[in-house]
PyMOL Python script that loads the backbone (N, CA, C, O; Angstrom):
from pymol import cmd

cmd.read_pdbstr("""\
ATOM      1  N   UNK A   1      -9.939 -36.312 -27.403  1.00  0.00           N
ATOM      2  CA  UNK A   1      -9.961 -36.570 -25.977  1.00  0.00           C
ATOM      3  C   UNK A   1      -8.537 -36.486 -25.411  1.00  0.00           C
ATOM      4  O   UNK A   1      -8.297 -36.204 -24.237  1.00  0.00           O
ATOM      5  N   UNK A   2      -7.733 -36.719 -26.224  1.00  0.00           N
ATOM      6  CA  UNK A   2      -6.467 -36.703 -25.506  1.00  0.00           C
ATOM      7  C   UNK A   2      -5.920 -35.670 -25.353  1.00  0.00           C
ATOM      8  O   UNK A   2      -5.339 -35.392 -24.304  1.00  0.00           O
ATOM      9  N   UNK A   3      -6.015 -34.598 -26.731  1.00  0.00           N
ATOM     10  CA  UNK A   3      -5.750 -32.970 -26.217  1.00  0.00           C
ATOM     11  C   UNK A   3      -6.272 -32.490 -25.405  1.00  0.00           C
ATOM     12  O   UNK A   3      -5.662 -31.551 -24.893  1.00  0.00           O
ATOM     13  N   UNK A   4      -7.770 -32.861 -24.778  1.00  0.00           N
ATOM     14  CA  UNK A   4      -8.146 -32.315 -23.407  1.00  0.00           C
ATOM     15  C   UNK A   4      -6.871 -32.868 -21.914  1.00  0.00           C
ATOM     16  O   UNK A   4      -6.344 -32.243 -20.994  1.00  0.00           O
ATOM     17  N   UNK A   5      -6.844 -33.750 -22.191  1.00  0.00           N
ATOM     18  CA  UNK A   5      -6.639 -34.901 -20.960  1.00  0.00           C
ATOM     19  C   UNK A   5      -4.950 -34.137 -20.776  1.00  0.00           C
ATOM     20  O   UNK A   5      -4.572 -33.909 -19.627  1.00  0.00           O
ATOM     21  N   UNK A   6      -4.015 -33.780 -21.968  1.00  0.00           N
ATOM     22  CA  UNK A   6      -2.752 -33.141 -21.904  1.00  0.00           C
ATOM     23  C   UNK A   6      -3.164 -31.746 -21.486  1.00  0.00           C
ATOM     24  O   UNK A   6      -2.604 -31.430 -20.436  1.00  0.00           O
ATOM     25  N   UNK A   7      -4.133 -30.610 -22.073  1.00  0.00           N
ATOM     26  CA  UNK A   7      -4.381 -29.462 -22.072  1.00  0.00           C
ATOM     27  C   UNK A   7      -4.913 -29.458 -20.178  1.00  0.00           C
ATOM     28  O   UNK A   7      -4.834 -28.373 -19.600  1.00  0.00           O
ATOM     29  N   UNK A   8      -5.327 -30.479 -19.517  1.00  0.00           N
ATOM     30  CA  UNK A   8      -5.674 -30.350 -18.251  1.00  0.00           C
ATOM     31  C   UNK A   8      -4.258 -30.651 -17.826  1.00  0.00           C
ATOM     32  O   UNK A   8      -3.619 -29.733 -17.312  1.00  0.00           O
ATOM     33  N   UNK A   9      -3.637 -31.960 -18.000  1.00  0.00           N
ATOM     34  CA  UNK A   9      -2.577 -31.829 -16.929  1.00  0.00           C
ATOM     35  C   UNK A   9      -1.453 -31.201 -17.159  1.00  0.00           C
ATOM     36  O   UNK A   9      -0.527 -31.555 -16.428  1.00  0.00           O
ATOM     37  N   UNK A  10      -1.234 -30.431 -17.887  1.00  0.00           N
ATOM     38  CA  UNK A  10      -0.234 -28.750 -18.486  1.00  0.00           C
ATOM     39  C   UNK A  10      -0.546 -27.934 -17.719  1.00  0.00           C
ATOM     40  O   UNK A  10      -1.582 -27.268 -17.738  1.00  0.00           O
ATOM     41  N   UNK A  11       0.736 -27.876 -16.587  1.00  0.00           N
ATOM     42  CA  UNK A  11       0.804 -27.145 -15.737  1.00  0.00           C
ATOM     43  C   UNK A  11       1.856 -25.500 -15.841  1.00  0.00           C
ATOM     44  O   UNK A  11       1.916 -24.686 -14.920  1.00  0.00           O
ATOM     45  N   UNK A  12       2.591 -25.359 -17.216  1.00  0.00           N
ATOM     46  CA  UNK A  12       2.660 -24.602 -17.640  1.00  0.00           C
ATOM     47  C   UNK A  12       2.593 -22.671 -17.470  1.00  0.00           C
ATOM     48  O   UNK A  12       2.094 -21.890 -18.278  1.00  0.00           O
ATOM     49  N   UNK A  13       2.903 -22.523 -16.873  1.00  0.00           N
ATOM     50  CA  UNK A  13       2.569 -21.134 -16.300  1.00  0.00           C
ATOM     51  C   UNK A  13       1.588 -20.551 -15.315  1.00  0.00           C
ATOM     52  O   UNK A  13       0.964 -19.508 -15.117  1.00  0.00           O
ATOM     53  N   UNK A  14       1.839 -22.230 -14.589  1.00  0.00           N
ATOM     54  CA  UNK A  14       0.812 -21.840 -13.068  1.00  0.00           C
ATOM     55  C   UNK A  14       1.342 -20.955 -12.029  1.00  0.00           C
ATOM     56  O   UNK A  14       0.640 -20.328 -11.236  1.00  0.00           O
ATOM     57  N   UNK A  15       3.068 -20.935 -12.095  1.00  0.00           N
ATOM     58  CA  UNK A  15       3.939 -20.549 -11.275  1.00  0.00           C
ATOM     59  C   UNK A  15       3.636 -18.697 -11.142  1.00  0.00           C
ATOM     60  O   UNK A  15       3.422 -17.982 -10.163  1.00  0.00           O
ATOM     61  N   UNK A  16       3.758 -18.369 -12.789  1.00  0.00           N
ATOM     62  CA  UNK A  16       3.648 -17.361 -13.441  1.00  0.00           C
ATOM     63  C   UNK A  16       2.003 -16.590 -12.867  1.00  0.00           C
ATOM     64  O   UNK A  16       1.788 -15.407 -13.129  1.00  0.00           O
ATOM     65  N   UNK A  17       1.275 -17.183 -12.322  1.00  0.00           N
ATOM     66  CA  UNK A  17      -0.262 -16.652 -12.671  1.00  0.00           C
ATOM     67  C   UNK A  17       0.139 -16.675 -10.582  1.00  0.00           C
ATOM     68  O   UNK A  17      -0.117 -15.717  -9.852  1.00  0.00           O
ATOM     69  N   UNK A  18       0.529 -17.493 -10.284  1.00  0.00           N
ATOM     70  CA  UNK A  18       0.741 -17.665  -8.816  1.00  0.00           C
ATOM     71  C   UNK A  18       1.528 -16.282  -8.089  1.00  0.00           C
ATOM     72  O   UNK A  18       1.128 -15.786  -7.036  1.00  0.00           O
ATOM     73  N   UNK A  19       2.345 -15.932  -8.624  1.00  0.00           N
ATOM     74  CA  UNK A  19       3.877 -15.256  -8.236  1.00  0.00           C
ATOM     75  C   UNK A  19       3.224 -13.449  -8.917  1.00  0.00           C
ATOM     76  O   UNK A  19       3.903 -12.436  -8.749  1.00  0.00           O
ATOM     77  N   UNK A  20       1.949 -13.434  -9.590  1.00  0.00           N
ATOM     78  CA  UNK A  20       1.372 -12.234  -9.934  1.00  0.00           C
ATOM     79  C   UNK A  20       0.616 -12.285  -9.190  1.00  0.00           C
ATOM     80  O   UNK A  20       0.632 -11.226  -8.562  1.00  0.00           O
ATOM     81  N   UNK A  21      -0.402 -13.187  -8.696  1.00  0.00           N
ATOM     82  CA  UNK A  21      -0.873 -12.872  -7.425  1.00  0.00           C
ATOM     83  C   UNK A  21      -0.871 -12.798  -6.350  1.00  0.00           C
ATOM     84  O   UNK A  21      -1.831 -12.834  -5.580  1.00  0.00           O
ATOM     85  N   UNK A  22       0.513 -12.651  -6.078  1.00  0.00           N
ATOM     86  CA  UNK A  22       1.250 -12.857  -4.572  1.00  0.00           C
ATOM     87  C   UNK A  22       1.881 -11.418  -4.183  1.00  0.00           C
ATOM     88  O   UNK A  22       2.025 -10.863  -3.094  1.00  0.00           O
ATOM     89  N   UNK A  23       2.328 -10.881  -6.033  1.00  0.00           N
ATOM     90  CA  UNK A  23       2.422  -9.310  -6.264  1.00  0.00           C
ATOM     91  C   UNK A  23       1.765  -8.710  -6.338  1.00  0.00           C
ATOM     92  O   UNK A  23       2.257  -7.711  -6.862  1.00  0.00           O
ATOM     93  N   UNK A  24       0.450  -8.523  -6.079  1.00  0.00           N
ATOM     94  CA  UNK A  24      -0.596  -7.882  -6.270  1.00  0.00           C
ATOM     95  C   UNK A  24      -1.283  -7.921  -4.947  1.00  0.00           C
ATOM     96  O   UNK A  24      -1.483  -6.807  -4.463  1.00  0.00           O
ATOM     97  N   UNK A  25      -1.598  -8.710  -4.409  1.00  0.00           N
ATOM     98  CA  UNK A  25      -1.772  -8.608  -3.022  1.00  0.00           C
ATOM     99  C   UNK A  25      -1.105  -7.720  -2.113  1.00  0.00           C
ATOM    100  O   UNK A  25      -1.618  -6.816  -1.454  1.00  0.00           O
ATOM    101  N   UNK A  26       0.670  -8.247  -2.171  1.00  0.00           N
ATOM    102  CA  UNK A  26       1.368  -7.222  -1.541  1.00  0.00           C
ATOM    103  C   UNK A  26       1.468  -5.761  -1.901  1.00  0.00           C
ATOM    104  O   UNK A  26       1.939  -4.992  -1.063  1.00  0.00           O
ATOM    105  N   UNK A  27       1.186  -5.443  -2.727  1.00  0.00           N
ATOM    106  CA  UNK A  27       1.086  -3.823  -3.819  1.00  0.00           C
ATOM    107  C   UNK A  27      -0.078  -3.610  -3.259  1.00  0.00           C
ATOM    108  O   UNK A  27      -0.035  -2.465  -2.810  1.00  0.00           O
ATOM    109  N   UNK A  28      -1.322  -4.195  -2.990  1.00  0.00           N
ATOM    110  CA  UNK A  28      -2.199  -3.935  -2.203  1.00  0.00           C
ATOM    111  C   UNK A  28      -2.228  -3.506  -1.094  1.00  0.00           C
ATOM    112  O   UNK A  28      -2.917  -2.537  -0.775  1.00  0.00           O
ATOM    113  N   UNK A  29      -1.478  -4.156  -0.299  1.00  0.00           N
ATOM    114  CA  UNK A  29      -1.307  -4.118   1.220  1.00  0.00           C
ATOM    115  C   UNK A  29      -0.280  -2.704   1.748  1.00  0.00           C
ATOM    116  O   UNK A  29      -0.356  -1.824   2.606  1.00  0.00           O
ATOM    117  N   UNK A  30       0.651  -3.102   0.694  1.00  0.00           N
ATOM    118  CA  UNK A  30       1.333  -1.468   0.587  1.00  0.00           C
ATOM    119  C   UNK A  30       0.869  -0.182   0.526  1.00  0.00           C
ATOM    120  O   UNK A  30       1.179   0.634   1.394  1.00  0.00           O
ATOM    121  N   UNK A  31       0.255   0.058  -0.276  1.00  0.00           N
ATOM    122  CA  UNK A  31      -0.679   0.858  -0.863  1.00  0.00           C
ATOM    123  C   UNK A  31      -1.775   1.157   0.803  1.00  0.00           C
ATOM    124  O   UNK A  31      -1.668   2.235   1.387  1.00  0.00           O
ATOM    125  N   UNK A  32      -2.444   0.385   1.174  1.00  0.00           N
ATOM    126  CA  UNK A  32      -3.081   0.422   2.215  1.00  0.00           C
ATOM    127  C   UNK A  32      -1.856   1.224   3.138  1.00  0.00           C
ATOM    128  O   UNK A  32      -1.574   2.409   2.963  1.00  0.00           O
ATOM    129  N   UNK A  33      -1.335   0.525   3.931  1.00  0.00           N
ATOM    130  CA  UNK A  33      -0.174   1.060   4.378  1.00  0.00           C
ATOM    131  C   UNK A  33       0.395   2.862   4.324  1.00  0.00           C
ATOM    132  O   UNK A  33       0.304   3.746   5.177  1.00  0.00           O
ATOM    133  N   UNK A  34       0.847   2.866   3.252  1.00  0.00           N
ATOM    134  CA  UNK A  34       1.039   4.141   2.913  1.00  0.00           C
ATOM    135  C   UNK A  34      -0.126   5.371   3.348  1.00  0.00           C
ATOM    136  O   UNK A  34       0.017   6.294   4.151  1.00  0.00           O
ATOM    137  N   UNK A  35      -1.420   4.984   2.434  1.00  0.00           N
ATOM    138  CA  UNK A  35      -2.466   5.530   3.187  1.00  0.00           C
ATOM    139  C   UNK A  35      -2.671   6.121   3.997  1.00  0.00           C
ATOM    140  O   UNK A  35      -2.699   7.346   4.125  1.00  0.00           O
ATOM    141  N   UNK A  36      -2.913   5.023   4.920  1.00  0.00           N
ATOM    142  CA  UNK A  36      -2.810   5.319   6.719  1.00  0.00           C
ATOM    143  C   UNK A  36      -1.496   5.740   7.432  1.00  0.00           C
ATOM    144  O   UNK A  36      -1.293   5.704   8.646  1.00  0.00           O
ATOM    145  N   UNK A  37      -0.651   6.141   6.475  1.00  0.00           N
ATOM    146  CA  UNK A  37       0.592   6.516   7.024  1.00  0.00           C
ATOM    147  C   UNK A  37       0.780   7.671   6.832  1.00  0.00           C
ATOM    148  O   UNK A  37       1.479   8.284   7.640  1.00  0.00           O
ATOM    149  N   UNK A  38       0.128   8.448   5.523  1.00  0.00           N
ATOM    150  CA  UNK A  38       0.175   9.297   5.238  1.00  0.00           C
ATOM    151  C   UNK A  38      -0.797  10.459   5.984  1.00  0.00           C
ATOM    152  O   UNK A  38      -0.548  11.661   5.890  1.00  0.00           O
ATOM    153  N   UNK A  39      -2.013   9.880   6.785  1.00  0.00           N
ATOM    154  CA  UNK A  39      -3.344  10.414   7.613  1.00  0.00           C
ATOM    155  C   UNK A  39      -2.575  10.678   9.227  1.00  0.00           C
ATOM    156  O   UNK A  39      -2.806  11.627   9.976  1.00  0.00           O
ATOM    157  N   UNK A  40      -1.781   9.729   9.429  1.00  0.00           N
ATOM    158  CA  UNK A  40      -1.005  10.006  10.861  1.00  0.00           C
ATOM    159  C   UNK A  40       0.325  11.537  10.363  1.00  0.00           C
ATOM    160  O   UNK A  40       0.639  12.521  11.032  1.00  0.00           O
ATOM    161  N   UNK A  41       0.746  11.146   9.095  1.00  0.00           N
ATOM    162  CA  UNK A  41       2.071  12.124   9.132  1.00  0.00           C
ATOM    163  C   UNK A  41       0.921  13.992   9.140  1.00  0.00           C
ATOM    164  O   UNK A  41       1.201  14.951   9.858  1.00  0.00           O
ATOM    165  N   UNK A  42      -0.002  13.950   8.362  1.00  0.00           N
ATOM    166  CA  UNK A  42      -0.757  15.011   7.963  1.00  0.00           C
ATOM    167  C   UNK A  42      -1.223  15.414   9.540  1.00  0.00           C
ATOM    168  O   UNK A  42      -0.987  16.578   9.866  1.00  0.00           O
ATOM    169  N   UNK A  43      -1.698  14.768  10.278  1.00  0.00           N
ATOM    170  CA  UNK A  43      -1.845  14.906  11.821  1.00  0.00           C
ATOM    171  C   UNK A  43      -0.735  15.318  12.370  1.00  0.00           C
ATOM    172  O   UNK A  43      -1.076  16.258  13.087  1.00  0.00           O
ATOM    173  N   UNK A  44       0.236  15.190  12.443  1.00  0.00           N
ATOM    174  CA  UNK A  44       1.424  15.354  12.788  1.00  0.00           C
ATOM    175  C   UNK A  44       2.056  16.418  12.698  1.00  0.00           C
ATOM    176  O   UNK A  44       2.649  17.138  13.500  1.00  0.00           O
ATOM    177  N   UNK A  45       1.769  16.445  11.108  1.00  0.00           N
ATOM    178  CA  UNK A  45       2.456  18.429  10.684  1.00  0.00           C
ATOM    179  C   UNK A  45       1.419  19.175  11.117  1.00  0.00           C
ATOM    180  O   UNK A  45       1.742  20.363  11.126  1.00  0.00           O
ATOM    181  N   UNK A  46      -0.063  18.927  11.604  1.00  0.00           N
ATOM    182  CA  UNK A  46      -1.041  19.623  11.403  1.00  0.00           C
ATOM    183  C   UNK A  46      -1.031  19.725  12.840  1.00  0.00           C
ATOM    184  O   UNK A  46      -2.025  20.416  13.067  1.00  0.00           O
ATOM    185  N   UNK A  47      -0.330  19.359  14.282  1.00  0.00           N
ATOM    186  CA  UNK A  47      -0.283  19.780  15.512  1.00  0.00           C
ATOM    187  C   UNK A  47       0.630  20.312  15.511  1.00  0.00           C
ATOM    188  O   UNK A  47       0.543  21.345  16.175  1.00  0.00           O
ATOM    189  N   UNK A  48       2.257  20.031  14.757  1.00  0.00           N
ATOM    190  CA  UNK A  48       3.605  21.010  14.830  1.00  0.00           C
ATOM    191  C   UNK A  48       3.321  22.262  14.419  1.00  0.00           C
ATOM    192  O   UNK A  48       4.034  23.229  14.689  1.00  0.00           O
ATOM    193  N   UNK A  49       2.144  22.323  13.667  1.00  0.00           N
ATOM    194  CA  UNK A  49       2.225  23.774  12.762  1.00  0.00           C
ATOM    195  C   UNK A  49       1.586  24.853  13.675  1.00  0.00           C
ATOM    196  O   UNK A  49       1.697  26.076  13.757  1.00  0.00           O
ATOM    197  N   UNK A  50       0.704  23.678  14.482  1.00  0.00           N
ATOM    198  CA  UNK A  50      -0.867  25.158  15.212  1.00  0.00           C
ATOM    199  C   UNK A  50      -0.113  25.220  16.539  1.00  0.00           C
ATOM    200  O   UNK A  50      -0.574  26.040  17.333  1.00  0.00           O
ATOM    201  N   UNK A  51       1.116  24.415  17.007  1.00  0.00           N
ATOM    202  CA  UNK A  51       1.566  24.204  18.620  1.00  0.00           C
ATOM    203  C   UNK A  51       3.210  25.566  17.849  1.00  0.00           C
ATOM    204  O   UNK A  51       3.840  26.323  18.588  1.00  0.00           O
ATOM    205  N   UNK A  52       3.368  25.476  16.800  1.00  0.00           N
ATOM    206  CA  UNK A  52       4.536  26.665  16.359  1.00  0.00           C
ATOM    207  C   UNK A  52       3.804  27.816  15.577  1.00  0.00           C
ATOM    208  O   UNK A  52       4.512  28.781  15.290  1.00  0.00           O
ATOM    209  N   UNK A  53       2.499  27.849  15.196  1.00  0.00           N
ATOM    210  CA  UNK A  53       2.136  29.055  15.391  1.00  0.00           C
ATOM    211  C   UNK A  53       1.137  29.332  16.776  1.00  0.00           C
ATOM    212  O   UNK A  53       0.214  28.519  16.730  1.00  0.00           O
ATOM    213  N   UNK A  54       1.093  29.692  17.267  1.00  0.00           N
ATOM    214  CA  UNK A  54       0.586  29.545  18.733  1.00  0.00           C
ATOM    215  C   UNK A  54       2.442  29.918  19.692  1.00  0.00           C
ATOM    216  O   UNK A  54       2.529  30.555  20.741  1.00  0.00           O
ATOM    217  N   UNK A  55       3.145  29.560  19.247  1.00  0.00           N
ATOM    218  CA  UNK A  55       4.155  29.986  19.494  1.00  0.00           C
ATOM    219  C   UNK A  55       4.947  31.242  19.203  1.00  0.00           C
ATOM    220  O   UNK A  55       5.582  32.093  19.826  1.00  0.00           O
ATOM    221  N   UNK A  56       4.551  30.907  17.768  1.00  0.00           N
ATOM    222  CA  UNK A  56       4.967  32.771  17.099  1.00  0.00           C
ATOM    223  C   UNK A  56       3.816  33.682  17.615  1.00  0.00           C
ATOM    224  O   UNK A  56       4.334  34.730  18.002  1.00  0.00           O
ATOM    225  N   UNK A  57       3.020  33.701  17.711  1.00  0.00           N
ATOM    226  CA  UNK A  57       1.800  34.568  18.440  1.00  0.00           C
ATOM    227  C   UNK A  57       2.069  35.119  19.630  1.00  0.00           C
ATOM    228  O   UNK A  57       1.942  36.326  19.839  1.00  0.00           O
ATOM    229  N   UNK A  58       2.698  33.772  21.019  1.00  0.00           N
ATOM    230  CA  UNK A  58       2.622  34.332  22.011  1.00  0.00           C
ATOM    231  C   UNK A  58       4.217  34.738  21.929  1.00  0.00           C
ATOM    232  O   UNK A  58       4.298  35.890  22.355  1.00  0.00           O
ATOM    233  N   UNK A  59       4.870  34.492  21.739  1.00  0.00           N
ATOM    234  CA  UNK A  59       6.235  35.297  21.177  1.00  0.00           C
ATOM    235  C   UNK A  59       6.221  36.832  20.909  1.00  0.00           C
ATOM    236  O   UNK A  59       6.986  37.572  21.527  1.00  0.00           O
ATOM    237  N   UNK A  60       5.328  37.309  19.964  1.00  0.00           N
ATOM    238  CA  UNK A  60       5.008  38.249  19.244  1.00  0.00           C
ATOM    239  C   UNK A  60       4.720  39.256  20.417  1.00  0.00           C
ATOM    240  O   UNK A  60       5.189  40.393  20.449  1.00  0.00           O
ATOM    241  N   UNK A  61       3.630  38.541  21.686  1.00  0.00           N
ATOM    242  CA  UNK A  61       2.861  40.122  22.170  1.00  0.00           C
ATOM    243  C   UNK A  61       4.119  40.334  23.171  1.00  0.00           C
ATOM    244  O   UNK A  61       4.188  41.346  23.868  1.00  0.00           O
TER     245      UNK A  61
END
""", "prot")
cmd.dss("prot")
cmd.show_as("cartoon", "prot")
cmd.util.cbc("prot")
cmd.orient("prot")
């Protein structure tokens, strides 16, 4: 009974289990982030490209 009663209040690498899930969340959230950052930049090159060819075209005649 008493190795339970020590094995409960052994707080021992709570910090450790805390401070990985605080990194993992944020690696999460990042990750999200990036994502949706990456869907706006692809939009982005994907109007510079058709508004500069559309440019070389009417250039051309």
């Amino acid at each position: 009974m008493r190795f339970l009663k020590q094995l409960w209040s052994n707080e021992e690498g709570q910090d450790l289990i805390e401070y990985t899930l605080l990194l993992a969340f944020v690696a999460l959230v990042a990750a999200g982030l990036f994502i949706n950052a990456g869907q706006s930049v692809s939009g982005i090159w994907g109007t510079a490209s058709s508004r500069l060819a559309a440019a070389s075209t009417a250039g051309a005649s």
